[in-house]
Legacy VTK file of the C-alpha trace (Angstrom):
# vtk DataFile Version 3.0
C-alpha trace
ASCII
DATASET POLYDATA
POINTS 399 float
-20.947 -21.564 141.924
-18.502 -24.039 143.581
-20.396 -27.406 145.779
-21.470 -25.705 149.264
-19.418 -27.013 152.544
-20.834 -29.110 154.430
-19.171 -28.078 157.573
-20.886 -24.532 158.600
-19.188 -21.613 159.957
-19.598 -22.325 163.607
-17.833 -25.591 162.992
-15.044 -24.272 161.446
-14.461 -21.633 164.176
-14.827 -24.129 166.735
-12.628 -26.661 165.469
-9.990 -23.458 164.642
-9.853 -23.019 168.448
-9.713 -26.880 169.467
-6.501 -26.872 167.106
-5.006 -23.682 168.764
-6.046 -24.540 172.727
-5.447 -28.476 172.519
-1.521 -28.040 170.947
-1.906 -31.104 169.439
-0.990 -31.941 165.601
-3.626 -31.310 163.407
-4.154 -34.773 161.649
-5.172 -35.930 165.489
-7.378 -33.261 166.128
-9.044 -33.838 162.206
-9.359 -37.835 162.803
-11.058 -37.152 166.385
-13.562 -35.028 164.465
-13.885 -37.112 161.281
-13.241 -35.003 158.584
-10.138 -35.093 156.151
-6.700 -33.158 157.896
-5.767 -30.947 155.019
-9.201 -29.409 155.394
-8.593 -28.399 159.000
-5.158 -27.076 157.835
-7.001 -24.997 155.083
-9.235 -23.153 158.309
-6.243 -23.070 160.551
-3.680 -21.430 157.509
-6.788 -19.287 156.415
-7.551 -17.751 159.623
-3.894 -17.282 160.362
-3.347 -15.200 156.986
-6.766 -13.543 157.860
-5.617 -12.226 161.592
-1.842 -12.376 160.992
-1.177 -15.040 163.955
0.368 -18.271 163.801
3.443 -19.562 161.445
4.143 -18.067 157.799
3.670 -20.654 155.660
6.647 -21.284 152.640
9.489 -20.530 155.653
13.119 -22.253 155.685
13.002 -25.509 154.217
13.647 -28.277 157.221
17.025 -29.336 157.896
18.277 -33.216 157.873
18.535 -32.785 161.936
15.132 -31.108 162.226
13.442 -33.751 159.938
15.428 -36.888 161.897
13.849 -35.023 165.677
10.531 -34.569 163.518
10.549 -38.963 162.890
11.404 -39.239 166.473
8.772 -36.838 167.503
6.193 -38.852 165.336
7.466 -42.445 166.381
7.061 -41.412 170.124
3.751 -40.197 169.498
2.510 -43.178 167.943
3.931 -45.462 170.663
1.780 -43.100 173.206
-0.876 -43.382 170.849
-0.920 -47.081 170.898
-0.970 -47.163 174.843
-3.750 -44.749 174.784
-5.961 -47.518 172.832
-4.944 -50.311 174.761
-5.643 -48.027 178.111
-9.038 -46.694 176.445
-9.538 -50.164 175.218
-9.346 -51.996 178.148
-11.221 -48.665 180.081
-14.505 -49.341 177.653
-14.904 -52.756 178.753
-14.681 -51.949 182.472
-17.068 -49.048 182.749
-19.888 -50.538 180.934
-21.376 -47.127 180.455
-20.149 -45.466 183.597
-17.395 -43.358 182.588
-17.734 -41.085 186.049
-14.460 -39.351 187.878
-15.097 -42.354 190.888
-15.123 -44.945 187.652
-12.115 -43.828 186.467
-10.230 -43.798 189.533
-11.443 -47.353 190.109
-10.307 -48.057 186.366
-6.745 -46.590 187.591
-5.942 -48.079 190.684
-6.910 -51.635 189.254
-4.183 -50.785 185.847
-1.546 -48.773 187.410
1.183 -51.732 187.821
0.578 -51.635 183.962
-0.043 -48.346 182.568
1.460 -46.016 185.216
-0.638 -43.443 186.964
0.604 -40.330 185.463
-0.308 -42.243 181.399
-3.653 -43.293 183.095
-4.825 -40.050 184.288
-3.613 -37.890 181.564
-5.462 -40.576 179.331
-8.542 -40.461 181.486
-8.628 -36.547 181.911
-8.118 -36.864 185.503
-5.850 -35.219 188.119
-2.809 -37.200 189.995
-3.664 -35.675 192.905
-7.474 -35.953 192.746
-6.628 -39.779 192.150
-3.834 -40.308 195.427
-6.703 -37.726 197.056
-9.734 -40.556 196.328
-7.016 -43.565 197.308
-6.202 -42.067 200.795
-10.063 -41.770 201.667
-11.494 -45.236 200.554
-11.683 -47.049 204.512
-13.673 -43.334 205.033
-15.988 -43.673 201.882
-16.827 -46.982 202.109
-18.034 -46.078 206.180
-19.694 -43.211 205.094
-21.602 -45.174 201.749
-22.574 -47.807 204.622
-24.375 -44.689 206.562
-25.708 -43.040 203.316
-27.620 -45.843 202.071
-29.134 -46.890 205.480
-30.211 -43.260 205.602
-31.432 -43.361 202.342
-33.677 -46.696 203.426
-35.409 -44.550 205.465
-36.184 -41.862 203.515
-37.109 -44.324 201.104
-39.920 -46.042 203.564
-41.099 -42.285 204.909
-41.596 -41.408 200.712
-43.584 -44.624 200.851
-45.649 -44.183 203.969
-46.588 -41.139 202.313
-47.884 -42.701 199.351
-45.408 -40.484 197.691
-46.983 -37.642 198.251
-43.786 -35.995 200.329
-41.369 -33.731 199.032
-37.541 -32.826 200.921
-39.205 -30.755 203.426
-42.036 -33.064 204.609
-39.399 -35.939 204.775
-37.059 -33.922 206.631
-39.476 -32.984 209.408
-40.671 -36.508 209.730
-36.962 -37.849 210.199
-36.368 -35.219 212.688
-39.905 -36.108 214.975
-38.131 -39.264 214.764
-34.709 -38.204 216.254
-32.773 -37.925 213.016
-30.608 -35.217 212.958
-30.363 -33.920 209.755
-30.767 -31.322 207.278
-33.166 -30.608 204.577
-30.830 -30.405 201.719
-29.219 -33.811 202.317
-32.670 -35.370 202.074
-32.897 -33.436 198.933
-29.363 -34.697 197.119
-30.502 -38.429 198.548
-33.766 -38.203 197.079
-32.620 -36.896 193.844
-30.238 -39.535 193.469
-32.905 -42.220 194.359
-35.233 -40.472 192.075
-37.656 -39.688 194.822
-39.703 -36.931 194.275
-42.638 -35.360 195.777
-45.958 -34.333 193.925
-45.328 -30.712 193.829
-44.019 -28.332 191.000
-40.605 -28.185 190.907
-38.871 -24.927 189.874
-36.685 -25.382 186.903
-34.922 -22.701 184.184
-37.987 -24.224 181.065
-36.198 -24.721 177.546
-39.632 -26.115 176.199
-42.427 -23.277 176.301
-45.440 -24.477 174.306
-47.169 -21.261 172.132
-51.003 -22.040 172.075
-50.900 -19.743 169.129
-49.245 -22.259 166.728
-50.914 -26.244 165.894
-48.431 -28.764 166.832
-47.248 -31.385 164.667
-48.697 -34.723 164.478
-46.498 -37.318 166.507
-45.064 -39.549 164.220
-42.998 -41.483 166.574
-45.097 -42.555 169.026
-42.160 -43.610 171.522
-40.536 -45.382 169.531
-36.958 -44.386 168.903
-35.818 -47.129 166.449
-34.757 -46.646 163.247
-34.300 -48.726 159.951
-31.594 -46.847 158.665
-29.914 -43.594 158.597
-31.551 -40.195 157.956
-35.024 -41.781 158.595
-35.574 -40.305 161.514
-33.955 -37.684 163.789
-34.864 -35.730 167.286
-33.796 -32.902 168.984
-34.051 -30.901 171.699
-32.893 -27.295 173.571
-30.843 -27.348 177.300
-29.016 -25.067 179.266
-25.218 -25.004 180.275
-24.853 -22.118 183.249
-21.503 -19.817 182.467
-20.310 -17.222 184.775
-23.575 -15.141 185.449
-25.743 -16.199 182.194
-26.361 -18.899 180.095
-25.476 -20.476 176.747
-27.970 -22.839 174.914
-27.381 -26.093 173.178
-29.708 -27.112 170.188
-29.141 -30.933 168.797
-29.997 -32.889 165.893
-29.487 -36.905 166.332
-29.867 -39.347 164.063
-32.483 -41.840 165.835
-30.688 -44.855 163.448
-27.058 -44.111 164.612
-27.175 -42.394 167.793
-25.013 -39.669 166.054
-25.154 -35.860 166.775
-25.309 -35.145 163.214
-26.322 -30.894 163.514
-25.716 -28.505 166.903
-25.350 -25.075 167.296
-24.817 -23.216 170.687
-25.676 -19.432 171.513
-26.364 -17.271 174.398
-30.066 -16.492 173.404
-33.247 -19.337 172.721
-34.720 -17.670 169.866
-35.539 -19.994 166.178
-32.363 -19.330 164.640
-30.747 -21.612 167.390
-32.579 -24.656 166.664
-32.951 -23.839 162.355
-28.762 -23.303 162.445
-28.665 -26.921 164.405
-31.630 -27.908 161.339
-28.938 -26.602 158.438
-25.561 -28.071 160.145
-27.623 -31.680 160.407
-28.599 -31.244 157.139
-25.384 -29.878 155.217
-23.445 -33.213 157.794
-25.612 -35.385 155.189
-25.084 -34.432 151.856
-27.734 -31.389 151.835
-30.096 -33.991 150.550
-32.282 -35.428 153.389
-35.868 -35.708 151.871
-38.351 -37.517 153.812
-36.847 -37.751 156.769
-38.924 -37.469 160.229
-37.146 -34.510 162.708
-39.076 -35.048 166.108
-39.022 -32.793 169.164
-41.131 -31.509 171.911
-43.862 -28.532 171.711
-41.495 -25.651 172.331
-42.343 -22.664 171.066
-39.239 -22.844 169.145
-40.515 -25.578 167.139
-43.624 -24.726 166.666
-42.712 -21.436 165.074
-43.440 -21.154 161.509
-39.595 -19.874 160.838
-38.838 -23.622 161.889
-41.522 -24.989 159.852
-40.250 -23.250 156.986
-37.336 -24.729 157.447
-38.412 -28.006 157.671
-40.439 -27.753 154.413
-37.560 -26.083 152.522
-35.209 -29.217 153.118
-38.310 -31.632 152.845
-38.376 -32.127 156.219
-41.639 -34.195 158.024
-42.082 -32.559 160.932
-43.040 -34.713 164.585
-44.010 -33.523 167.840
-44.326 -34.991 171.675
-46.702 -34.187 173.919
-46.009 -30.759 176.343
-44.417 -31.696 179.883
-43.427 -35.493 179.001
-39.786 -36.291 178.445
-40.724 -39.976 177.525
-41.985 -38.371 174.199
-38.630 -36.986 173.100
-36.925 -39.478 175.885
-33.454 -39.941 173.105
-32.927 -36.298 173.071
-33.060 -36.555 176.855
-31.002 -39.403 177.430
-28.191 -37.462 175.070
-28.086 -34.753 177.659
-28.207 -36.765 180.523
-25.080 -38.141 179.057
-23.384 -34.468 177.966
-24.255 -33.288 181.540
-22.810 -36.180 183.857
-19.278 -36.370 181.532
-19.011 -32.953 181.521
-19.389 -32.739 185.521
-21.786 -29.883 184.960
-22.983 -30.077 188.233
-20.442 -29.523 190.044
-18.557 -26.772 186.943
-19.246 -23.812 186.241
-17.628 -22.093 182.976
-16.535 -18.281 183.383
-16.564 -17.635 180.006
-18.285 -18.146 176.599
-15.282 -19.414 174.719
-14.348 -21.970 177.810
-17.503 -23.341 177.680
-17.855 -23.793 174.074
-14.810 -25.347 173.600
-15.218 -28.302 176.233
-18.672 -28.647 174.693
-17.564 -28.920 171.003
-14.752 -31.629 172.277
-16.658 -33.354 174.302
-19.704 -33.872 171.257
-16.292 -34.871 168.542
-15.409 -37.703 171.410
-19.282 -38.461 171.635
-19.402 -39.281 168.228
-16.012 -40.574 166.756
-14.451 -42.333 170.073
-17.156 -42.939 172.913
-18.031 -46.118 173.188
-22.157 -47.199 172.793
-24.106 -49.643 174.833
-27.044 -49.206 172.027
-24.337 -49.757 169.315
-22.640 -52.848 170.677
-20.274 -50.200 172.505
-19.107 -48.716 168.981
-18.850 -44.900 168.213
-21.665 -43.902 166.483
-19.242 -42.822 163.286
-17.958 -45.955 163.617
-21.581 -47.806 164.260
-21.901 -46.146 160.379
-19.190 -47.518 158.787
-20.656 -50.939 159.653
-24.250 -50.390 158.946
-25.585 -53.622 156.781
-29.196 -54.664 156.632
-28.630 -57.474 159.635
-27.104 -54.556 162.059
-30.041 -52.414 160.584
-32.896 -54.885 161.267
-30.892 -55.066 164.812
-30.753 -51.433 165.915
-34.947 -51.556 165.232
-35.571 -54.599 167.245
LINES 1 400
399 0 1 2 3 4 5 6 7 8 9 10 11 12 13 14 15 16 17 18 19 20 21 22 23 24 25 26 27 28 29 30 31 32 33 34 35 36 37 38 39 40 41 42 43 44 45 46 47 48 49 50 51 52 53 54 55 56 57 58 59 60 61 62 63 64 65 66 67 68 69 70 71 72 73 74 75 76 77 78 79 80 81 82 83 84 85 86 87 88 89 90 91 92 93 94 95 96 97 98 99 100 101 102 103 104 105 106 107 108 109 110 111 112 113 114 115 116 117 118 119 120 121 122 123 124 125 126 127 128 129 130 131 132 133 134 135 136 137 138 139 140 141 142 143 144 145 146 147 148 149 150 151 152 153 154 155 156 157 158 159 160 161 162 163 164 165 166 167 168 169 170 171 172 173 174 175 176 177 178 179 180 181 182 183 184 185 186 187 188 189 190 191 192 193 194 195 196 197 198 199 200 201 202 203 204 205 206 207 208 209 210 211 212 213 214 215 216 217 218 219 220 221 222 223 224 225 226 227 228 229 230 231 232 233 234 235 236 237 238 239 240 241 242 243 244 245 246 247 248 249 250 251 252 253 254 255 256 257 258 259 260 261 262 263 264 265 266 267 268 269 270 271 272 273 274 275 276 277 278 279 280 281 282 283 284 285 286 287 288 289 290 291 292 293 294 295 296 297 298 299 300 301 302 303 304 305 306 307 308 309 310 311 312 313 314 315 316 317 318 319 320 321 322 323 324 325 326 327 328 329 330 331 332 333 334 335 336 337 338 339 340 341 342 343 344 345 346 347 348 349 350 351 352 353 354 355 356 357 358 359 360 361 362 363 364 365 366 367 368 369 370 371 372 373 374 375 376 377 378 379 380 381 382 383 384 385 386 387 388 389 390 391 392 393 394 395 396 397 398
């Protein structure tokens, strides 16, 4: 019986169809996700012989004229490659964590004698227009910040008065008696945005339903998400992504050490097998041998289940639980989303289909964890954060 992958299916099938959608060579789309480039070709050549698609491999060999515009090909690509780092380069340094559509924009007009604004915003995944679009309304924007945040002042001071006790509608109806005229779902984006909030319960699509069947876990993190080393400890968690009419769920496994999504697995349903196949992937990503190691998470019922315990025990898994309702218990996990959601725009997106959605996800987490840049890791990757690791970075990471 041959050495299992450790890559599982749902990988493979995803990064199948971020070689086929992207149209770029195959060693690029390997190094962005880590993992050796013949292996990718292996999937890619597999599935074509499997569904009859693609090129037939052992064809014509190349002629002298096709290799010589094949070495051109390459040495322009490497050139653009090179301008790429310097632009992403020079980009890492000047978001300092912010990489939002206004950020970049900023980052563009400030480079564009240099770069060029077509190389920056095909770089920066942005649109010309959207840029020249954001340019022509800066005198507007800046007038209209100006009037946002002296609204938001005094919204602010009426949350206060109230001993924070008001919600959106409460504020809106004490701006009004004051001759404000305004309406209630600005007050809600402004108080969102300055974390205002009302005490009242708040209607939100739950990921984390506890079952007061099942005993919980003792917490064996206590808050603190630091790490000696790798495969120590890891957290997870379940969110939502909306597409078209439904919804498709994201399970994660991070190592607490690295900051590295080590296991995922997305479906359309929230049952155990989402978060166990996320379990497997993290645990196949490191070797298949991960005894000891602490996987901590909130009360769902999802991981309270005894088909997750199971699981647990079967790879020597120690198993660690939050407290119900508190996101500072399993506040990494959170933060990672936070992050997913705000690059991803998911706000203001909404996928129509499965595969659409899936495949922006899966890029976005091989960027996350092989180019974007880490406050928490000196503003490495977290793959690269690994290929550093000593005992003085170690000792750092758990201060």
């Amino acid at each position: 019986m041959g050495r299992p992958s450790k890559y599982t299916e749902e990988f493979q099938r995803d990064a199948i169809e971020l070689v086929r959608s992207s149209g770029r060579p195959i060693n690029q789309v390997a190094r962005e996700l880590g993992m050796s480039h013949e292996t990718l070709r292996n999937w890619v050549r597999k599935q074509e012989r499997q569904t009859g698609t693609g090129p037939v491999s052992g064809g014509d060999t190349p002629s002298v004229a096709d290799k010589d515009a094949e070495i051109a090909r390459l040495r322009r690509e490497v050139a653009e490659l090179r301008q790429e780092k310097e632009i992403l380069r020079k980009a890492a340094a000047y978001f300092e964590g912010d990489g939002s559509v206004t950020s970049r924009f900023r980052f563009i007009s400030a480079h564009r004698a240099t770069f060029g604004v077509k190389r920056l915003c095909r770089v920066l995944a942005v649109s010309r227009s959207g840029f020249y679009h954001w340019t022509a309304g800066e005198p507007a924007r800046r007038s209209r910040a100006a009037a946002e945040d002296a609204l938001a002042d005094r919204i602010t001071q009426v949350h206060t008065d109230s001993g924070g006790t008001y919600g959106s509608p409460r504020v809106t109806v004490e701006l009004r008696a004051h001759g404000v005229r305004i309406n209630r779902k600005r007050v809600e984006r402004i108080m969102r945005q300055r974390d205002l909030v009302g005490r009242h319960l708040r209607r939100r699509k739950r990921t984390t339903i506890p079952d007061p069947a099942t005993p919980p876990a003792p917490d064996l993190i206590g808050r603190d998400f630091t790490a000696t080393t790798p495969d120590q400890r890891w957290c997870g968690d379940i969110t939502y992504l909306r597409v078209g009419a439904g919804w498709l769920y994201l399970a994660t496994v991070i190592d607490i050490a690295t900051r590295r999504l080590i296991g995922w697995s997305i479906n359309t349903h929230m049952r155990t097998s989402l978060i166990t196949d996320a379990l497997d992937a993290a645990v196949a990503a490191r070797g298949g041998r991960v005894d000891g190691v602490i996987f901590h998470s909130d009360r769902g019922a999802q991981y309270v289940s005894s088909a997750f315990a199971d699981a647990c025990h079967r790879h020597g898994i120690r198993r660690s639980m939050g407290r119900t309702g508190s996101s500072y218990d399993n506040a990494l996990a959170e933060a990672f989303f936070a992050t997913l959601k705000r690059e991803l725009d998911v706000d203001h997106r909404r996928w129509t289909t499965e595969t659409d959605a899936r495949r922006d996800v899966f890029r976005w987490i091989a960027f996350y964890n092989h180019r974007r840049r880490h406050s928490t890791l000196g503003y490495l990757s977290p793959a690269d954060y690994e290929q550093t690791l000593t005992p003085a970075t170690l000792h750092q990471i758990a201060a």
